[in-house]
C-alpha positions as a printed NumPy array, in Angstrom:
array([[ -84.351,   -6.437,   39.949],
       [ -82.214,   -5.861,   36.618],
       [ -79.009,   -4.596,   37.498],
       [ -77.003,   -1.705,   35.133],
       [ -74.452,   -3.041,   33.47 ],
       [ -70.575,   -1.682,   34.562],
       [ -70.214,   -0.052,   31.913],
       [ -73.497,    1.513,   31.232],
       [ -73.542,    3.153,   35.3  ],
       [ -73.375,    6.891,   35.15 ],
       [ -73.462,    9.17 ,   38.084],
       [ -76.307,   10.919,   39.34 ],
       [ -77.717,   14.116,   37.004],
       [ -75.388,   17.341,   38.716],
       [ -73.26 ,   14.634,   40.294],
       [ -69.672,   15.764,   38.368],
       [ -66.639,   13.403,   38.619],
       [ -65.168,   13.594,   35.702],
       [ -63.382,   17.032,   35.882],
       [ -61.364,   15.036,   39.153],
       [ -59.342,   12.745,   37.323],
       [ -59.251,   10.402,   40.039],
       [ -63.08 ,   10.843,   41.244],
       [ -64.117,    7.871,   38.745],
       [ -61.615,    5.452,   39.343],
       [ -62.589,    4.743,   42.742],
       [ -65.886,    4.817,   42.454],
       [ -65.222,    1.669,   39.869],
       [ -62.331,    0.093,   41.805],
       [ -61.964,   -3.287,   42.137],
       [ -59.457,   -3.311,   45.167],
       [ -58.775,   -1.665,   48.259],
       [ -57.707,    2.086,   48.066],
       [ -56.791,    4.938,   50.261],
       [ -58.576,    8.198,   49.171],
       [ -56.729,   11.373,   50.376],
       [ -59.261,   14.165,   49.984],
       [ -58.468,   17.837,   50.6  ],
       [ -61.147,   20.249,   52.439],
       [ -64.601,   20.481,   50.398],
       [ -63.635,   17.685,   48.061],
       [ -66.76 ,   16.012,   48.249],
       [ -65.54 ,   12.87 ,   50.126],
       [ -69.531,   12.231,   51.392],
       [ -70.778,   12.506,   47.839],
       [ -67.591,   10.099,   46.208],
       [ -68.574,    7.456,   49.155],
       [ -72.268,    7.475,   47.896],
       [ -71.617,    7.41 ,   44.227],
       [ -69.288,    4.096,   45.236],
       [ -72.541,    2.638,   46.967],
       [ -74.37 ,    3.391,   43.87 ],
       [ -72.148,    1.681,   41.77 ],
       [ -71.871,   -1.616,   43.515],
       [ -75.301,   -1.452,   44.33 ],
       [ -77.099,   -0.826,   40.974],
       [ -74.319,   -2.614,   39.088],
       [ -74.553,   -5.851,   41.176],
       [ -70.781,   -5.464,   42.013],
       [ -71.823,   -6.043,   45.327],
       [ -74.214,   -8.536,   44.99 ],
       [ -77.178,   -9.792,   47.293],
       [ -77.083,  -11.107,   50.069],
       [ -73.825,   -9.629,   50.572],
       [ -73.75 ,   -6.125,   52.003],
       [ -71.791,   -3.011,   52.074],
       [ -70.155,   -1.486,   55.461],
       [ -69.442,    2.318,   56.188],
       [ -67.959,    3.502,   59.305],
       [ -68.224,    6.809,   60.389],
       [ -67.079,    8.904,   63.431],
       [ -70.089,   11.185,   63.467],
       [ -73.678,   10.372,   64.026],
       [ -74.485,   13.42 ,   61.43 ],
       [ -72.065,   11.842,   59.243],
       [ -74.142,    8.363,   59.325],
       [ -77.384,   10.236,   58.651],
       [ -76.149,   12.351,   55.813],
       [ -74.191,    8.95 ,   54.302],
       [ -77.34 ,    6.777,   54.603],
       [ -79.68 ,    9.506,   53.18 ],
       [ -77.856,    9.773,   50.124],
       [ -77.257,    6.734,   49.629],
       [ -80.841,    6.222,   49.774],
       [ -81.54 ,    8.944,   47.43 ],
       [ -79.517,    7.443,   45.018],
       [ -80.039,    3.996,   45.267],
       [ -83.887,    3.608,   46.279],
       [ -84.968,    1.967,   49.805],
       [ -84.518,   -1.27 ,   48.553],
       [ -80.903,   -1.34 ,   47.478],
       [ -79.913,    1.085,   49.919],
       [ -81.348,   -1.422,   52.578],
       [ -78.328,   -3.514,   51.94 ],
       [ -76.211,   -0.704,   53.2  ],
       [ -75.248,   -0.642,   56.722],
       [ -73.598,    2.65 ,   58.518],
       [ -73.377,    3.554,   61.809],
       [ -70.527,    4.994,   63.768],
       [ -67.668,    2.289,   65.237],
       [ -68.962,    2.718,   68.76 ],
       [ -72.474,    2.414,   67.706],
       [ -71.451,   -1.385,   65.645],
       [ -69.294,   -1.886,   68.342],
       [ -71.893,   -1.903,   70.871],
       [ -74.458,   -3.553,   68.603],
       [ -72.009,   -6.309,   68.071],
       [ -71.206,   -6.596,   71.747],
       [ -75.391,   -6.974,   72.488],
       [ -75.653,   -9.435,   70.154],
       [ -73.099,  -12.055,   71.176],
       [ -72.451,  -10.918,   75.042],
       [ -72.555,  -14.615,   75.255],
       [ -69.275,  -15.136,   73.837],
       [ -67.382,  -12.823,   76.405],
       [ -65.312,  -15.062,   78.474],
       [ -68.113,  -14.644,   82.048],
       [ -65.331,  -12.823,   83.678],
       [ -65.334,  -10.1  ,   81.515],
       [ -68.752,  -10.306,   80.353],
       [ -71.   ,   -7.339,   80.831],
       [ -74.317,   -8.174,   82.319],
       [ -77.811,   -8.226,   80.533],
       [ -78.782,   -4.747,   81.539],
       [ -75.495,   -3.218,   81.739],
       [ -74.812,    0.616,   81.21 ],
       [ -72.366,    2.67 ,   79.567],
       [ -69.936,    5.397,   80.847],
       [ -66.352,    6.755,   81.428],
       [ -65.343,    4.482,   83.721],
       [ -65.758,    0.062,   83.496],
       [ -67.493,   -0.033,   86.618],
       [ -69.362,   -1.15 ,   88.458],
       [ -68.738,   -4.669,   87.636],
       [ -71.123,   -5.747,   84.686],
       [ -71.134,   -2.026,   83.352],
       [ -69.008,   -1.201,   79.833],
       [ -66.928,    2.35 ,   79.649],
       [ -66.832,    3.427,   76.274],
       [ -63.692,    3.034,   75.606],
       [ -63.954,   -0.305,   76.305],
       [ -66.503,   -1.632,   73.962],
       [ -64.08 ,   -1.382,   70.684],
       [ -61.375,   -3.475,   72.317],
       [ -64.162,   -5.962,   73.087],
       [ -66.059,   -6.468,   69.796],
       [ -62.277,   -6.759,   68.645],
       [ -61.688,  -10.042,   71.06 ],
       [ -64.679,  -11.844,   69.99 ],
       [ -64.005,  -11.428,   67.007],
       [ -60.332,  -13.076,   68.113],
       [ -61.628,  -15.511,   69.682],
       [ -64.78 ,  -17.107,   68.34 ],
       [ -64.271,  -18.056,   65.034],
       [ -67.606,  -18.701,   63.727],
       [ -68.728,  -15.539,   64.418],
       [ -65.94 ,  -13.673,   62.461],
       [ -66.44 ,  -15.68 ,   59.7  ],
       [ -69.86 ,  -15.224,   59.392],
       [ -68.813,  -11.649,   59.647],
       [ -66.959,  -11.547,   56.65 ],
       [ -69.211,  -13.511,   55.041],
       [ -71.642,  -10.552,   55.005],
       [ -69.823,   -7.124,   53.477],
       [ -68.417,   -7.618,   50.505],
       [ -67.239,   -3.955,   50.406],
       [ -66.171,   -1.303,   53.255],
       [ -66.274,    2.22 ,   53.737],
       [ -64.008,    4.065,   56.14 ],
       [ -64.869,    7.85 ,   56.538],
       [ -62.612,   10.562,   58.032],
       [ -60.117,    7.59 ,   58.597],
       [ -57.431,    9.592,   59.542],
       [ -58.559,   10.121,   63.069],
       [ -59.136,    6.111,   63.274],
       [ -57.314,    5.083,   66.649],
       [ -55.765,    1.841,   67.332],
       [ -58.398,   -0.12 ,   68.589],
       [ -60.811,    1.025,   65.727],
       [ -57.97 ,   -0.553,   63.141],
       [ -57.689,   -3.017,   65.3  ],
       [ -61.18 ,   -3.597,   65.174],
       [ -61.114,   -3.402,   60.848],
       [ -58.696,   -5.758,   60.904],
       [ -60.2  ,   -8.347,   63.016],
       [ -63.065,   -7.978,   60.798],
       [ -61.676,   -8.101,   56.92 ],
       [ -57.725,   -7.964,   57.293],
       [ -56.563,  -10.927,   54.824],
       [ -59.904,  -11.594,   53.482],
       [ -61.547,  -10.492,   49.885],
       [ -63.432,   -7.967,   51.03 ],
       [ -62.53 ,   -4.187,   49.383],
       [ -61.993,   -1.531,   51.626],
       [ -62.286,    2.751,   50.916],
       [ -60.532,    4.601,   53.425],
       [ -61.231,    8.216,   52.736],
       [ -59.652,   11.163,   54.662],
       [ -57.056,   14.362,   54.895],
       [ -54.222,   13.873,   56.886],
       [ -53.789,   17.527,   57.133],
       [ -57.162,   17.529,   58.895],
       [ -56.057,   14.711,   61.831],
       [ -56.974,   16.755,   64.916],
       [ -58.081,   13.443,   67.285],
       [ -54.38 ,   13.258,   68.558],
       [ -56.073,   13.696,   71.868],
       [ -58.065,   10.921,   71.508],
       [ -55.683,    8.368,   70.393],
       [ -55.832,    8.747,   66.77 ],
       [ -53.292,    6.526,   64.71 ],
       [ -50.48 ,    8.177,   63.225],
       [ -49.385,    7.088,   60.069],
       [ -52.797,    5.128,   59.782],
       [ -53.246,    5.589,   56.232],
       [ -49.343,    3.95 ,   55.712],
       [ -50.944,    0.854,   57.762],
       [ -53.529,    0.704,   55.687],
       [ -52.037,    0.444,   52.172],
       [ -49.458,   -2.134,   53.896],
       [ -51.882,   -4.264,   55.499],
       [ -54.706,   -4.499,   52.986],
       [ -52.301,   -3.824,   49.871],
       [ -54.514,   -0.991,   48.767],
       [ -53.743,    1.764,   46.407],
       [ -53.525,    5.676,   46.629],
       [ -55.545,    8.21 ,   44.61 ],
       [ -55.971,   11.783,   45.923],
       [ -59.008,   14.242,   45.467],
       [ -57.509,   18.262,   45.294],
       [ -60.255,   20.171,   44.062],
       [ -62.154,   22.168,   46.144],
       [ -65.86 ,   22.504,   45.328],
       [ -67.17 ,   24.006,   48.954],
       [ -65.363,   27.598,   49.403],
       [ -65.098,   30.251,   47.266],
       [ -62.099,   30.844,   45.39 ],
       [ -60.056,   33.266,   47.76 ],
       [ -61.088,   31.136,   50.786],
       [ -60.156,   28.199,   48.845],
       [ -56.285,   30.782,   49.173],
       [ -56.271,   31.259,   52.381],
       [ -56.758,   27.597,   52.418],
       [ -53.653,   26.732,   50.709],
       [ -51.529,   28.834,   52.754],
       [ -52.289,   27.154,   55.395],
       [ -52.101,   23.672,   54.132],
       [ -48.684,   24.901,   53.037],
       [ -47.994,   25.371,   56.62 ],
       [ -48.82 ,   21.934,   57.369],
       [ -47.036,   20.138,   54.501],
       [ -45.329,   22.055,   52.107],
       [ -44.922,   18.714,   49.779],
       [ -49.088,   18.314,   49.684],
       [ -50.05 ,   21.434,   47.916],
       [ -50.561,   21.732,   44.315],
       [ -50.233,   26.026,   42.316],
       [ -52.   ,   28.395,   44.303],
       [ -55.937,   28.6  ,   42.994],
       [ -57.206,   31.217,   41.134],
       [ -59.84 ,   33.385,   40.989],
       [ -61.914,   35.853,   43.274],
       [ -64.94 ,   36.052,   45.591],
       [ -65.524,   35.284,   48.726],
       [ -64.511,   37.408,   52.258],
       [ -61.626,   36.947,   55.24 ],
       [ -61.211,   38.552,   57.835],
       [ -59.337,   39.14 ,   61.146],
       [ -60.565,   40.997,   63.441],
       [ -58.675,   41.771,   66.943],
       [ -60.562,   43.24 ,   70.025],
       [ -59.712,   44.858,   73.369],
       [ -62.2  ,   42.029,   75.072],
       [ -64.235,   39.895,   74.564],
       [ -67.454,   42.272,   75.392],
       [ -66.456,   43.992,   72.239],
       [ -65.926,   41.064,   70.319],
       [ -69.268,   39.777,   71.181],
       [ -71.235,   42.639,   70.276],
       [ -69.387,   43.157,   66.825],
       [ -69.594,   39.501,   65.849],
       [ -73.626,   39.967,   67.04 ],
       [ -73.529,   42.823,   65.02 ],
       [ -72.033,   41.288,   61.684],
       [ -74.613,   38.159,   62.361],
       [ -77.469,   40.515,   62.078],
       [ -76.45 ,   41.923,   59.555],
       [ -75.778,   38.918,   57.309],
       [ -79.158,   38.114,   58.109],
       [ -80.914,   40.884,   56.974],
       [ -79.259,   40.872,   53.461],
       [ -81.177,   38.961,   50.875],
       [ -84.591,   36.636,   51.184],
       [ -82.655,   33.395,   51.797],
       [ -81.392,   33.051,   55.382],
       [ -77.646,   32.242,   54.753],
       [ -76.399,   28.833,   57.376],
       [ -73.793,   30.9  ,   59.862],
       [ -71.704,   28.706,   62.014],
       [ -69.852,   30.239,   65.093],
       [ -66.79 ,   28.126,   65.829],
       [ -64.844,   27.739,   68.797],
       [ -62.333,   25.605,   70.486],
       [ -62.355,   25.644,   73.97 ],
       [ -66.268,   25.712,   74.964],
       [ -66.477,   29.039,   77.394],
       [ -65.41 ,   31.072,   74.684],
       [ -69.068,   31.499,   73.196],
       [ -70.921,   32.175,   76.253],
       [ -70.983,   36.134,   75.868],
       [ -71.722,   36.179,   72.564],
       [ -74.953,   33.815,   73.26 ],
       [ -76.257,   35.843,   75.455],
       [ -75.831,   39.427,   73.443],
       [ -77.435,   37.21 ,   70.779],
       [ -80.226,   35.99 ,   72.98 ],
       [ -80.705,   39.954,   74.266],
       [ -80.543,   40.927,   70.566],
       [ -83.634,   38.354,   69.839],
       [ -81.214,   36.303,   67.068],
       [ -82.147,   32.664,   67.179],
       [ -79.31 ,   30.619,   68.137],
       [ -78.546,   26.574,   69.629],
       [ -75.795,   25.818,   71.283],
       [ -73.98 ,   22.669,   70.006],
       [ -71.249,   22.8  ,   72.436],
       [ -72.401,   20.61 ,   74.793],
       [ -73.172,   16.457,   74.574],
       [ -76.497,   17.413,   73.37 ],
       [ -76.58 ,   17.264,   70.242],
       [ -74.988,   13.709,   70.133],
       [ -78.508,   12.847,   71.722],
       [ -80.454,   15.206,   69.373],
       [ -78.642,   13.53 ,   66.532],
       [ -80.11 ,    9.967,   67.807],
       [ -82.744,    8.552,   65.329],
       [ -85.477,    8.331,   68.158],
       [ -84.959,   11.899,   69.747],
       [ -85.608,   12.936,   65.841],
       [ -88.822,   10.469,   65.458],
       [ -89.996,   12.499,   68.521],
       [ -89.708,   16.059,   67.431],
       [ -90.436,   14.794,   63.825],
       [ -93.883,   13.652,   65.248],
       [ -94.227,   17.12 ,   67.503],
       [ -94.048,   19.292,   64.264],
       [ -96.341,   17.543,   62.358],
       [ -98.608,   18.327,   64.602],
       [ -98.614,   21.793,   64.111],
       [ -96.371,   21.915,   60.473],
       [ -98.677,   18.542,   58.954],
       [ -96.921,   19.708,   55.434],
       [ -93.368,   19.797,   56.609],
       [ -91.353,   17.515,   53.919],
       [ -88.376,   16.637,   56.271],
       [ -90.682,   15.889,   59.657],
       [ -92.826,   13.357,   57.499],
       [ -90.219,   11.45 ,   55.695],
       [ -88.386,   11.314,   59.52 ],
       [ -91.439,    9.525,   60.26 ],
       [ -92.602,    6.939,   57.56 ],
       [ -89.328,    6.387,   56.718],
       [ -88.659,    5.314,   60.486],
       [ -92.04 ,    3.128,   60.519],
       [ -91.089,    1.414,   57.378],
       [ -87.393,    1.134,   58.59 ],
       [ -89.253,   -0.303,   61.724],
       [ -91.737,   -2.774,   60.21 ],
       [ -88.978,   -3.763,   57.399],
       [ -91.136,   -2.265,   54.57 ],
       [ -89.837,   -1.115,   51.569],
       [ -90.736,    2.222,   49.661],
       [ -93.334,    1.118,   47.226],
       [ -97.149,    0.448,   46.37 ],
       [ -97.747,   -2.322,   48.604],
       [-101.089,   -3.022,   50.393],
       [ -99.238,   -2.892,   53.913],
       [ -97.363,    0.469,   53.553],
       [-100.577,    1.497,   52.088],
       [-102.22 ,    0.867,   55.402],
       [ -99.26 ,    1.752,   57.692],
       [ -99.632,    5.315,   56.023],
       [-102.961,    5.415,   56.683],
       [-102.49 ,    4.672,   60.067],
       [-100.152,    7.386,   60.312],
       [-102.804,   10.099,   58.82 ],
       [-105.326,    8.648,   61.067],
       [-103.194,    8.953,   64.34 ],
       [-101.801,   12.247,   63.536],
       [-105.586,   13.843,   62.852],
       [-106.635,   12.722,   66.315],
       [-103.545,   13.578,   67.953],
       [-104.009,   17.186,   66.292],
       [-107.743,   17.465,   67.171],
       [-106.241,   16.547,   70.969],
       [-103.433,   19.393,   71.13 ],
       [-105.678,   21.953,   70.26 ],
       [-108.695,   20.673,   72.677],
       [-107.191,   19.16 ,   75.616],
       [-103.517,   19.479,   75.856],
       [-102.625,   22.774,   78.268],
       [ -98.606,   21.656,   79.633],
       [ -95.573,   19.826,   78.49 ],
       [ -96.141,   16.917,   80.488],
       [ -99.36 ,   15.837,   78.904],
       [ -98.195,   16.683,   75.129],
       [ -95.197,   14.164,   76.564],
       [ -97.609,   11.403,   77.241],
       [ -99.794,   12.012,   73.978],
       [ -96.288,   11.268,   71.698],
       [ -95.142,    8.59 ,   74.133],
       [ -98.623,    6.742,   73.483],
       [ -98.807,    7.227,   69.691],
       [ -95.301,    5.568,   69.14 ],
       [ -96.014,    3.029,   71.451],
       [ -99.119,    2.591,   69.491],
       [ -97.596,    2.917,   66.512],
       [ -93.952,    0.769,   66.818],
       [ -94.081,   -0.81 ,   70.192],
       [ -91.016,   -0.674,   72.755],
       [ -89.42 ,   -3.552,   71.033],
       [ -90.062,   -3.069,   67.747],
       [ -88.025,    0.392,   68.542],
       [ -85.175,   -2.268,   70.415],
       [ -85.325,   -4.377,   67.526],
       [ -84.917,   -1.63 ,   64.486],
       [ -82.369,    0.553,   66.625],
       [ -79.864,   -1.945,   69.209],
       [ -78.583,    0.869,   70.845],
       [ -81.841,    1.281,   72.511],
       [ -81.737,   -2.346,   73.515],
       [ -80.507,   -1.221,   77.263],
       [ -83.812,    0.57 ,   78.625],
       [ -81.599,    3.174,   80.253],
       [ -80.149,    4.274,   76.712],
       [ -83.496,    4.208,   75.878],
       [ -84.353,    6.118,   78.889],
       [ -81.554,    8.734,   78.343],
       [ -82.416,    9.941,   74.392],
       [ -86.088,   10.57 ,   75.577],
       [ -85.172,   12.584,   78.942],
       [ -83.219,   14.874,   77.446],
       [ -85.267,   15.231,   74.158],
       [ -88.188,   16.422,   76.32 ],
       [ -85.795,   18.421,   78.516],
       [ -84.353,   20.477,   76.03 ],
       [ -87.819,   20.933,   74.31 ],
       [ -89.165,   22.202,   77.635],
       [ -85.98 ,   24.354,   78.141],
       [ -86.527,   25.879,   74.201],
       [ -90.31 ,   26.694,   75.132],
       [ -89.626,   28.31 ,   78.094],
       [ -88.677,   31.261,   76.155],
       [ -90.764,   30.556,   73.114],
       [ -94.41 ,   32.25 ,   72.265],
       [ -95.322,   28.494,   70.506],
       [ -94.431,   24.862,   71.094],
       [ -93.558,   24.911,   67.555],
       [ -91.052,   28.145,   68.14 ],
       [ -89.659,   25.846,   70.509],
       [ -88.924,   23.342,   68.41 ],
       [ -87.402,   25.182,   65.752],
       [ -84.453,   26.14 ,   68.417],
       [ -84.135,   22.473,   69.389],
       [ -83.81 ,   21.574,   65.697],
       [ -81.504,   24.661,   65.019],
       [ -84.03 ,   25.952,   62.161],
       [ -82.839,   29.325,   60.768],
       [ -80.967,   29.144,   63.781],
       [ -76.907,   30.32 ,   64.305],
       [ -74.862,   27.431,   65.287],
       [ -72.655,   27.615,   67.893],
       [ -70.488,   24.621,   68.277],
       [ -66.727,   23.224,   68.96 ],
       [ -64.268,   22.908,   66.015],
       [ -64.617,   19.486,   66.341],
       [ -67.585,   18.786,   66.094],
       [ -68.287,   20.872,   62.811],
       [ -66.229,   18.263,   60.67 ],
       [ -68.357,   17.225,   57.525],
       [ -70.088,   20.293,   57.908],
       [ -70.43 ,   23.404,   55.606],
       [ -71.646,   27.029,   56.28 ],
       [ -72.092,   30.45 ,   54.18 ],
       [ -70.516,   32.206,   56.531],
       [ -68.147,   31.175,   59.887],
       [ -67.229,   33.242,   62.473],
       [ -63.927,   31.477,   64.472],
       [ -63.319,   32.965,   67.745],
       [ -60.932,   33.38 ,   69.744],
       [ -57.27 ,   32.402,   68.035],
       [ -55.238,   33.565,   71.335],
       [ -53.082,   30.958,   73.23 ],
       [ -55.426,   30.968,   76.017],
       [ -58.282,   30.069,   73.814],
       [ -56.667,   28.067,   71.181],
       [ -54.366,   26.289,   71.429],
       [ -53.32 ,   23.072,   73.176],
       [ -49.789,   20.314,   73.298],
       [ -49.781,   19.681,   69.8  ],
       [ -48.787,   22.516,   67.311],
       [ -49.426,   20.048,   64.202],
       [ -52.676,   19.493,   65.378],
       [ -53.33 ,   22.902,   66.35 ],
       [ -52.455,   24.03 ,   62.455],
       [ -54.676,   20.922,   61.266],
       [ -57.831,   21.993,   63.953],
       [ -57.228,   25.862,   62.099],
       [ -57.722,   23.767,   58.854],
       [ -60.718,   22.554,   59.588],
       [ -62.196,   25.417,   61.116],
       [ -61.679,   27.758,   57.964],
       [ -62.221,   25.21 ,   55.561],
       [ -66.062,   25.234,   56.899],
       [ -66.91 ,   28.786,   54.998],
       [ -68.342,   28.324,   51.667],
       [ -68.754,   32.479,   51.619],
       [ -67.271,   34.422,   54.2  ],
       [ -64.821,   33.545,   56.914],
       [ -64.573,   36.339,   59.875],
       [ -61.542,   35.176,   62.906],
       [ -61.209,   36.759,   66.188],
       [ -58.737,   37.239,   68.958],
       [ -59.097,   39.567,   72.205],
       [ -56.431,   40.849,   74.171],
       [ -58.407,   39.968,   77.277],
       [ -60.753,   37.198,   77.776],
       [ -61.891,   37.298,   81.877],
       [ -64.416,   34.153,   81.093],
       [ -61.511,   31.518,   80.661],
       [ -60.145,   32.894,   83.792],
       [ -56.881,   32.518,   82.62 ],
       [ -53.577,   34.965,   82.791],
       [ -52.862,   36.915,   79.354],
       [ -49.557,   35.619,   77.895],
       [ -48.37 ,   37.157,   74.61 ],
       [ -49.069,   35.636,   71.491],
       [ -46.534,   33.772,   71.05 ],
       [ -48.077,   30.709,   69.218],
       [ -50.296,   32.834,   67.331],
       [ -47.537,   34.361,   65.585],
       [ -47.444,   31.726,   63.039],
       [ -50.896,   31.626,   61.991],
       [ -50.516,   35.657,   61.825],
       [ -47.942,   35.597,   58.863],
       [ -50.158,   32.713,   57.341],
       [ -52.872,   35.008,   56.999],
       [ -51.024,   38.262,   56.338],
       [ -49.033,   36.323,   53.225],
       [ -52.775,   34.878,   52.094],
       [ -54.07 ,   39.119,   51.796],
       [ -56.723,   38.972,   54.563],
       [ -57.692,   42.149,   55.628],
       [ -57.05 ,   42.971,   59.552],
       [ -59.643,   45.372,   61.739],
       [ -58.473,   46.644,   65.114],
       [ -61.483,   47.133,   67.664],
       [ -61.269,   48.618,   70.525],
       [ -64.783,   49.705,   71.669],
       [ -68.501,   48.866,   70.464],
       [ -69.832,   50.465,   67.73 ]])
């Protein structure tokens, strides 16, 4: 294909980076750079319009490829989608992402044989917390490991860098030491260009080993410049206040003049329990969904798990639909199998829904290394598709009467369809039949669990896919993620907060920086679920004058409405 000239590339139509003066030059640069990027600067949609660039420009130019690293399995499927929005499936099939345990692990399967035999995992081997049995890999462990091949067998790290000319590194200020270990075994003092892109105000992975000072390494090491994104184009102007109070809280010397404007809604609200709280928060959900024909996204936020388990099940009396992201589940939802499976369910009762069928074709011409166009054999692949899905359809509604037969109808058609190791060969991580194993289990099991309390199959799915649903998940986990409206509860010192009081301040951060609308923040004096002794609020205090000097308006509640 003709590739755009440099100077002729122009962002995608809506895409703006010209009002942040420093949006452009990394997109365009020609050397390594660290990209500090406040909450709801767009750091997804900057790393995209980079991949465009050297894509459609040639700057990266074939064979050679381009590298992202994420920490999130969402955030690899909401990278790679735009990326292939914006760059077409053949470009964007030069783009690898994945998360650093999922390359790690990939890397490992692919040249086992290079692990000194002592430390070598065996052919079927299977992941967990802990490195044993002998032969079986923790997951901590499988970082450390790509890293010593790469050490030790030269060949393969230079044919490494011989592939990516360009890197991406996504919320890289949780990166621990054996992930930059890892990136520099892999491009340190070679000419590949590295993005690092993250908010140091939002490190909350302390827990987990995160490297402090990482970003410092990083310009050191790969002798990479600085440029900073500060506007804010997620939350609405007096969230994008209460914001910058706190960020002022966290580093007085990284805030800018206070924005401007109006719109938007805070809140605090503080409770005599947490049965109140529960049934006000329901209360406020239902009514947020009754305003208005579009169905605002509402994210309930927590930090320590058992904090959300009365209001789910006042929400689940109240008939509001609801999944609970809390859990490991949705890791395994998030898999790119567990979605070709409902993907395939739903067509067979939704054969119109948009987002099932490009789940589907796109994964079958993923799978059979197809490309997007007019060809004669995606012509007939798609045709296959149609003609499998009519019979499967005519089946369901004749023949199928339980879960355990609609189980065996999908597990035939995509064995029909892709094979057992063409699914092994287009996804590695599904190389080990146990992982393999694993993703389908609990696909079906939380499908059957959904339909036990759903009228339809398809009602059932909706809950598993979180479809007009209320999300209920950790702080944590809702990084990269944006909402209309988030409800954080429980900022008490039981419920809250940890060791760290930086990273406490920096996990508030990221909670309230979710809320493109409204933002509603709870605290009970008396919580009986966490089973804990009340204690003052000591460490609240701070967060207290926060919000009292950022205006937001404070409601006492001491019985149900």
């Amino acid at each position: 294909m003709a590739f755009v000239r440099p100077e002729n590339w122009r962002p995608d139509p809506g895409v703006d980076l010209q009002s942040e003066k420093d949006a452009m030059p990394v997109v365009t640069s020609d050397r390594s750079v660290a990209v500090v990027a406040g909450p709801g600067a767009g750091k997804t949609e900057l790393l995209a319009q980079r991949a465009s660039y050297l894509l459609l420009t040639g700057t990266c130019p074939p064979p050679q490829r381009i590298l992202a690293l994420c920490f999130k399995v969402d955030a690899v499927d909401n990278l790679k989608r735009r990326v292939h929005t914006r760059c077409g499936p053949d470009l964007s099939e030069r783009f690898d992402c994945s998360t650093f345990h999922s390359y790690a692990k990939h890397f490992m399967d692919r040249f086992r044989l290079a692990i000194p035999s002592q430390r070598r995992p065996a052919e079927n081997y299977e992941l967990g917390k802990l490195h044993r049995p002998p032969g079986n890999v923790s997951f901590d462990k499988m970082i450390p490991i790509a890293s010593d091949i790469l050490r030790q067998v030269d060949p393969i790290r230079r044919a490494l860098r011989a592939t990516y000319s360009h890197v991406f590194l996504d919320e890289f200020q949780d990166c621990t030491v054996a992930q930059y270990e890892l990136v520099k075994q892999m491009f340190h003092g070679t000419g590949a260009i590295l993005t690092a892109v993250g908010d140091t105000n939002q490190s909350i992975m302390g827990w987990a080993g995160a490297l402090e000072g990482v970003f410092e390494d990083f310009r050191r090491d790969f002798e990479a410049g600085r440029r900073a994104l500060v506007l804010n184009r997620r939350s609405a102007p007096y969230l994008q206040q209460v914001q910058w109070h706190v960020i002022k809280a966290i580093d007085p010397q990284s805030v800018g003049s206070l924005p401007q404007g109006s719109g938007g809604t805070a809140q605090l609200a503080k409770y005599a329990d947490s049965e109140v709280e529960a049934d006000d928060v329901a209360s406020k959900i239902q009514s947020l969904l009754q305003q208005g024909d579009a169905r605002p996204a509402i994210a309930v936020l927590v930090r320590a798990k058992d904090v959300a388990k009365r209001l789910m099940r006042v929400l689940r009396h109240r008939g509001i639909r609801h999944r609970d992201e809390t859990s490991d589940l949705q890791d395994v939802l998030s898999e790119p199998l567990s979605r070709l499976i409902r993907s395939w369910l739903r067509l067979l009762w939704e054969p119109r829904d948009r987002e099932a069928w490009d789940t589907v074709t796109e994964s079958l011409l993923q799978s059979f290394g197809l490309v997007d166009d007019d060809s004669t054999q995606e012509a007939r692949l798609r045709d296959q598709v149609h003609s499998r899905l009519k019979a499967d359809r005519k089946f369901v509604r004749q023949q199928v009467t339980d879960g355990e037969q609609l189980r065996r109808l999908t597990s035939d058609t995509l064995v029909a369809l892709l094979g057992v190791e063409r699914v092994r060969a287009t996804w590695p991580q599904y190389a080990q039949e146990s992982n393999l194993k694993r993703v389908c289990n609990r696909t079906w099991d939380a499908i059957w669990k959904a339909r036990e309390g759903a009228e339809t199959w398809l009602e059932a799915l909706n809950e598993v896919d979180g479809r007009e649903a209320v999300r209920i998940m950790t702080i944590h986990k809702s990084k990269g993620l944006e909402f209309d409206a988030v409800f954080l509860l429980g900022l008490e010192d039981e419920a809250f907060f940890g060791s760290d009081d930086k990273e406490e301040w920096c996990c508030f951060l990221v909670a309230i920086s979710r809320a493109k609308q409204g933002l509603w923040i709870t605290r009970c004096d008396r919580r009986p679920e966490l089973d804990k002794p009340a204690r003052r609020w000591v460490r609240f205090q701070g967060f207290y004058e926060c919000l009292s000097a950022a205006g937001v308006s404070i409601e006492r509640m001491d019985a149900a409405r």
